[in-house]
Residue frames as qw, qx, qy, qz and C-alpha x, y, z in Angstrom:
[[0.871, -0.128, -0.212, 0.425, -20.95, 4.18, 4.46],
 [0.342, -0.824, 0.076, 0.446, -18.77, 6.43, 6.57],
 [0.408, 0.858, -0.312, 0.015, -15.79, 8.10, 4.74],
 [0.202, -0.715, 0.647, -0.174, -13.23, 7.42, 7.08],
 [0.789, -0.058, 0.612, 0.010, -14.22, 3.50, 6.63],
 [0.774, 0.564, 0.253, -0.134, -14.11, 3.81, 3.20],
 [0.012, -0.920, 0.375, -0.113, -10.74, 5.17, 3.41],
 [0.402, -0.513, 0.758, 0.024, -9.39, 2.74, 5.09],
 [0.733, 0.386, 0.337, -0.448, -10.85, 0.12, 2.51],
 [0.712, 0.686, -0.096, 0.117, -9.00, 1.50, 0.06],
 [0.261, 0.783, -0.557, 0.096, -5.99, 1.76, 1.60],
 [0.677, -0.316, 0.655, -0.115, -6.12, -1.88, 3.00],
 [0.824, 0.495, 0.258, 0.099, -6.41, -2.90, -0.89],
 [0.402, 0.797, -0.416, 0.173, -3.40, -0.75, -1.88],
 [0.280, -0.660, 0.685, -0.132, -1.22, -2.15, 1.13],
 [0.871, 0.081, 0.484, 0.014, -2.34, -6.18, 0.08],
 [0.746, 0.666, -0.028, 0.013, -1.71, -4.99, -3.52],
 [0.034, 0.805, -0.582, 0.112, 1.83, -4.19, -2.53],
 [0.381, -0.487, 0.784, -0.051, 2.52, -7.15, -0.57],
 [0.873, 0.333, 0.330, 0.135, 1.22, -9.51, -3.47],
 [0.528, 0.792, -0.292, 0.090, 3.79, -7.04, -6.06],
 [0.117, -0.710, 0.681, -0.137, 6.72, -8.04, -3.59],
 [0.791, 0.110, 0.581, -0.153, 5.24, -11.87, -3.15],
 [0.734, 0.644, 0.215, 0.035, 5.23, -11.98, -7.17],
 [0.467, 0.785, -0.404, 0.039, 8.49, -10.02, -7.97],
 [0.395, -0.604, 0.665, -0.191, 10.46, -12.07, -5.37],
 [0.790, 0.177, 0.587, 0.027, 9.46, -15.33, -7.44],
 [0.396, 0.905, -0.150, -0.033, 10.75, -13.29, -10.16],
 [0.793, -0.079, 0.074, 0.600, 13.50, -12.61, -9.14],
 [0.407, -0.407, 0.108, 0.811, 15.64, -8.93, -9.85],
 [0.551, 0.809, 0.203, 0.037, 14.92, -6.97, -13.21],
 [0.498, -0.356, 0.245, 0.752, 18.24, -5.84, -14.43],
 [0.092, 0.100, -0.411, -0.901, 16.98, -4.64, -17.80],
 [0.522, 0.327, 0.479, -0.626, 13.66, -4.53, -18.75],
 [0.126, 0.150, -0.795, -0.574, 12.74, -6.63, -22.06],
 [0.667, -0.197, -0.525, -0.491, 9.58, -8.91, -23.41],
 [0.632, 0.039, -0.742, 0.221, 11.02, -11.49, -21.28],
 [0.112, -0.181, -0.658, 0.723, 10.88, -9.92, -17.89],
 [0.331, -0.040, -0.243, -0.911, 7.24, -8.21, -19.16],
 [0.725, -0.232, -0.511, -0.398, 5.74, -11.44, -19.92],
 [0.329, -0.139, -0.733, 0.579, 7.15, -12.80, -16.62],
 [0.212, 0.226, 0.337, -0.889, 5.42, -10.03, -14.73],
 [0.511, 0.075, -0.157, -0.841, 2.12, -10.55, -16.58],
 [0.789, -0.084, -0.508, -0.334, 1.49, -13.49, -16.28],
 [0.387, 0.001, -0.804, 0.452, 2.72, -13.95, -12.56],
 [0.384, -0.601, -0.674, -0.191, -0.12, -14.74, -10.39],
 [0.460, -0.515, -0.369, 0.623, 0.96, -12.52, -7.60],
 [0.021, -0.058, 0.196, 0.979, 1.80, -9.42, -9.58],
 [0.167, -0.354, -0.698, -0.599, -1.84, -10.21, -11.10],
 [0.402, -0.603, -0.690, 0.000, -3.47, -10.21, -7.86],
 [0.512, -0.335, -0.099, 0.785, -1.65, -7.35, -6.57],
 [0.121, 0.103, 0.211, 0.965, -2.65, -5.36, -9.18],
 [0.333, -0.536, -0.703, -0.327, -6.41, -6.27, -9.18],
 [0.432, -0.643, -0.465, 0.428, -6.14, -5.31, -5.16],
 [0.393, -0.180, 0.104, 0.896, -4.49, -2.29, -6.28],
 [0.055, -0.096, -0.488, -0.866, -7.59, -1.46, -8.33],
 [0.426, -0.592, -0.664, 0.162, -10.09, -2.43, -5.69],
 [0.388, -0.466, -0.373, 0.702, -8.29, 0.48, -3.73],
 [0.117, 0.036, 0.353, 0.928, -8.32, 2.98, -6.29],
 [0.296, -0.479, -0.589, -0.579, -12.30, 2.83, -6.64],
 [0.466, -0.691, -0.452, 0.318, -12.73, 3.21, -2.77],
 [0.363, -0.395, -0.177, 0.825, -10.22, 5.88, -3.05],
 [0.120, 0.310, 0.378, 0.864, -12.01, 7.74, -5.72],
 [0.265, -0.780, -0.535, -0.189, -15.37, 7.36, -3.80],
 [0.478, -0.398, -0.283, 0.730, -13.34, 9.13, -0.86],
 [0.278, -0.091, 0.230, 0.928, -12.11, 11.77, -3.02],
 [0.128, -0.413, -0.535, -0.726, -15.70, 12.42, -4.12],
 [0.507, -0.728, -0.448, 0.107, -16.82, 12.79, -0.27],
 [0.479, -0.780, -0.073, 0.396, -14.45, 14.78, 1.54],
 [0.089, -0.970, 0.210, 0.087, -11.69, 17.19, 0.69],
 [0.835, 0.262, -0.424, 0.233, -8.37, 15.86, -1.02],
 [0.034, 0.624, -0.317, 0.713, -6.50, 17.88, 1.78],
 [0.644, -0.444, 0.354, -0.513, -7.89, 15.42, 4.22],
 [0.984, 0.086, 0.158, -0.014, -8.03, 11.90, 2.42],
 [0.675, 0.587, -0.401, 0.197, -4.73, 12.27, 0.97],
 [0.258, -0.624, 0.641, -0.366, -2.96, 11.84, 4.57],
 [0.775, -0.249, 0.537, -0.220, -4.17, 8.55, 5.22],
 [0.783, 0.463, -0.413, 0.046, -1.89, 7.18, 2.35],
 [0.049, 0.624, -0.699, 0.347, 0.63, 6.95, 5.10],
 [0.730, -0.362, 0.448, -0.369, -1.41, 4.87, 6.88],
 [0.829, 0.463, -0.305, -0.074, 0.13, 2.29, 3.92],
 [0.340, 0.636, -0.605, 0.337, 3.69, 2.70, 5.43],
 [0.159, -0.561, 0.708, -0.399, 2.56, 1.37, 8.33],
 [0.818, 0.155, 0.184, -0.523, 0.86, -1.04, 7.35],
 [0.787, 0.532, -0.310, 0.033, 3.89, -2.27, 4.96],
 [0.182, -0.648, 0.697, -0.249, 6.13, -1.62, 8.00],
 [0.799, -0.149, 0.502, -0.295, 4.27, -5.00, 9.82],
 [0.967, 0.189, 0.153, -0.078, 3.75, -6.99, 6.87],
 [0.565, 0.573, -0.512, 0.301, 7.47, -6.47, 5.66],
 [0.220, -0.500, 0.742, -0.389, 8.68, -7.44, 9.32],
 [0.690, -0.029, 0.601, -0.402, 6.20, -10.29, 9.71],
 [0.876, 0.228, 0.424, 0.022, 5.90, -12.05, 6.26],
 [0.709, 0.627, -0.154, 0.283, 9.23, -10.97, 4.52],
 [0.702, -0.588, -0.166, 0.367, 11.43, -10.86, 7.84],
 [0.483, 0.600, -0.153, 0.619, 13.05, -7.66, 6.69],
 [0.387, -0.296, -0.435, 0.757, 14.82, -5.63, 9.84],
 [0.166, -0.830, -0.410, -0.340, 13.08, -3.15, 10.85],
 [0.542, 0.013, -0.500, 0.676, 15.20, -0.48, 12.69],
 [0.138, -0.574, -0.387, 0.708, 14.57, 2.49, 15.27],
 [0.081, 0.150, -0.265, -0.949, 14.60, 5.65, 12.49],
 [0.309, -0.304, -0.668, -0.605, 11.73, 3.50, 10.60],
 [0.341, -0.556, -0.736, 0.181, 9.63, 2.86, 14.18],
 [0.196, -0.435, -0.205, 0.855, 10.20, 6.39, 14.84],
 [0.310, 0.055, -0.196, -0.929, 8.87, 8.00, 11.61],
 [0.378, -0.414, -0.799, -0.217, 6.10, 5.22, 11.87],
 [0.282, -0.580, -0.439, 0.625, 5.28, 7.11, 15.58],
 [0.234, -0.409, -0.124, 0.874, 5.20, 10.26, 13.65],
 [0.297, -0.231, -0.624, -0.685, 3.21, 9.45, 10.55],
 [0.246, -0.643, -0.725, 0.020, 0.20, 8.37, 13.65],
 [0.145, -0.495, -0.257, 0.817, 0.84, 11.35, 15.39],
 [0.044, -0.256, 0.366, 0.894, 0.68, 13.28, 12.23],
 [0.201, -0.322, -0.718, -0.583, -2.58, 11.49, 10.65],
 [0.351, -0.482, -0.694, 0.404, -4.14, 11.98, 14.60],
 [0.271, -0.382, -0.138, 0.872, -3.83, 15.46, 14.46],
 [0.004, -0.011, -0.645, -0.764, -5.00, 15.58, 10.83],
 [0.315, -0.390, -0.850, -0.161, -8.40, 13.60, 11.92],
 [0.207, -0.648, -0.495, 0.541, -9.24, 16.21, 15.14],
 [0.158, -0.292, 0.113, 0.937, -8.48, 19.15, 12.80]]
């Protein structure tokens, strides 16, 4: 399997894993202090649960990466997360989404574009 697919693999599992942790703490609810109570909450909420799991899905793609290519290469395309979180926080948590953030989103592609020809 290519690298660069595998890459992206893992970082489509890390961006899901996120948007289940925000899915799962948002049925939560805040954390003001951190006790049993808000612990067991979080462990046993199905979202957080799945979130992590996806989270660990990525991690094993990202290790194969890391065992192919050069960290100095694979470590850029974490960013590709942000934009990835940009969408799904505009589209399935209707947060605003202003110019500064579309702008450095424009510059993290630029930046991973540049990364990929080098």
């Amino acid at each position: 399997m290519n690298t660069i697919l595998i890459i992206l693999i893992g970082i489509f599992f890390a961006s899901i894993g996120q948007i289940f942790l925000k899915f799962g703490i948002s049925d939560t609810g805040q954390i003001s202090t951190f006790t049993l109570s808000s612990l067991l909450g979080l462990i046993f909420n199905i979202p957080v649960l799945i979130g992590l799991l996806c989270y660990g899905i990525g991690t094993i793609f990202w290790l194969i990466a890391l065992s192919r290519e050069e960290l100095s290469f694979v470590y850029p395309f974490i960013s590709l997360t942000f934009i990835i979180i940009l969408f799904a926080s505009f589209f399935l948590f209707s947060e605003k989404i202003g110019a500064m953030r579309i702008l450095g989103t424009i510059v993290i592609i630029f930046g991973l574009l540049i990364i990929i020809r080098g």
